[in-house]
N, C-alpha and C positions, 0 to 999 in steps of 0.2 A: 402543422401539429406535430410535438413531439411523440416518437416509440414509445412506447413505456413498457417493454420490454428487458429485464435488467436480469445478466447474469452471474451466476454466482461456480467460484471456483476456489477448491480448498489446493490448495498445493505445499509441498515441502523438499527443502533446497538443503543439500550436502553441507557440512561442516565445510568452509572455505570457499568453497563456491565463488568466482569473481561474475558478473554480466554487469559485460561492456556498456558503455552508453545507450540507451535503445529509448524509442518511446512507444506508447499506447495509445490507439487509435479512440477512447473512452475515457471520458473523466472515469477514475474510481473510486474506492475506499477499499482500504485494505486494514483486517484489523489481526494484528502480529498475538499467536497465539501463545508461543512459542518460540525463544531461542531469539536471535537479535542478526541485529547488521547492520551496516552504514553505509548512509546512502548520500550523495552527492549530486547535486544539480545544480550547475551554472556555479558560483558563490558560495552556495547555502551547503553544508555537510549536517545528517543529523544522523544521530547515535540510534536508531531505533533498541525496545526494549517490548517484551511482550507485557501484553496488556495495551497499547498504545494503539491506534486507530488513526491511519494516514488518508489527509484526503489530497487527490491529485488529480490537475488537469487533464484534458485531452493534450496530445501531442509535446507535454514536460519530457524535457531528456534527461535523463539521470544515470547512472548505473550504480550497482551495487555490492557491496562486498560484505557478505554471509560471516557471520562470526564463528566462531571453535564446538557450537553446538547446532549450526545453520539456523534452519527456521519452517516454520508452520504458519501460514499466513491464506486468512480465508480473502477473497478479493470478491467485491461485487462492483460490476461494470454499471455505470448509470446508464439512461436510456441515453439513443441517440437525440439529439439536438434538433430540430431545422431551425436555422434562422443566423443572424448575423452577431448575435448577444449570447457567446458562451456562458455556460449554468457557473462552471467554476476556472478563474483563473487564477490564483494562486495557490499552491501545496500547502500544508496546517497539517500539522500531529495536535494530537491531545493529549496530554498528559496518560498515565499508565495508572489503566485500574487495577483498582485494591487487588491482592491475591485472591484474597477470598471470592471476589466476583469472578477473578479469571477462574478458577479452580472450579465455576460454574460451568462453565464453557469446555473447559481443558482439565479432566480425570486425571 
């Protein structure tokens, strides 16, 4: 049976900010409140922008580099898993909400 236990962390990363390749032991979603960065994993580079909402595997290597305003980015860890069939394996952004919604979120 899976945790259903899911945490939640807001954090904010310096203007330029480099982190090295790493990965996370939790599928998450992280939804960019604020300020941008680029993110690379394997192949795939994406521009992130705020408003935009990333979902990511358990154990995706990636690293990232923080743009000239860094970033604000709420993360919530999905529960943990049992079993041999991960919840999510491939990364996905979504497109960047309106301002106006972000501006719900983010004063």
């Amino acid at each position: 049976m899976a945790n259903l236990v899911t945490t939640a962390r807001l954090s904010r990363y310096g203007p330029g900010l480099v982190q090295a390749a790493h990965e996370h032991e939790a599928a998450h979603l992280s939804l960019l409140l604020a300020g941008g960065f680029e993110e690379q994993s394997g192949r795939r580079t994406h521009d992130a922008q705020a408003g935009q909402l990333g979902l990511r595997p358990e154990g995706l290597s990636h690293d990232v580099a923080f743009g000239r305003k860094g970033a604000l980015v709420l993360t919530l860890a999905a529960p943990a898993f049992d079993g041999d069939r991960r919840p999510v394996t491939e990364p996905a952004w979504t497109p960047p909400l309106a301002d106006r919604h972000l501006r719900r979120l983010v004063p």
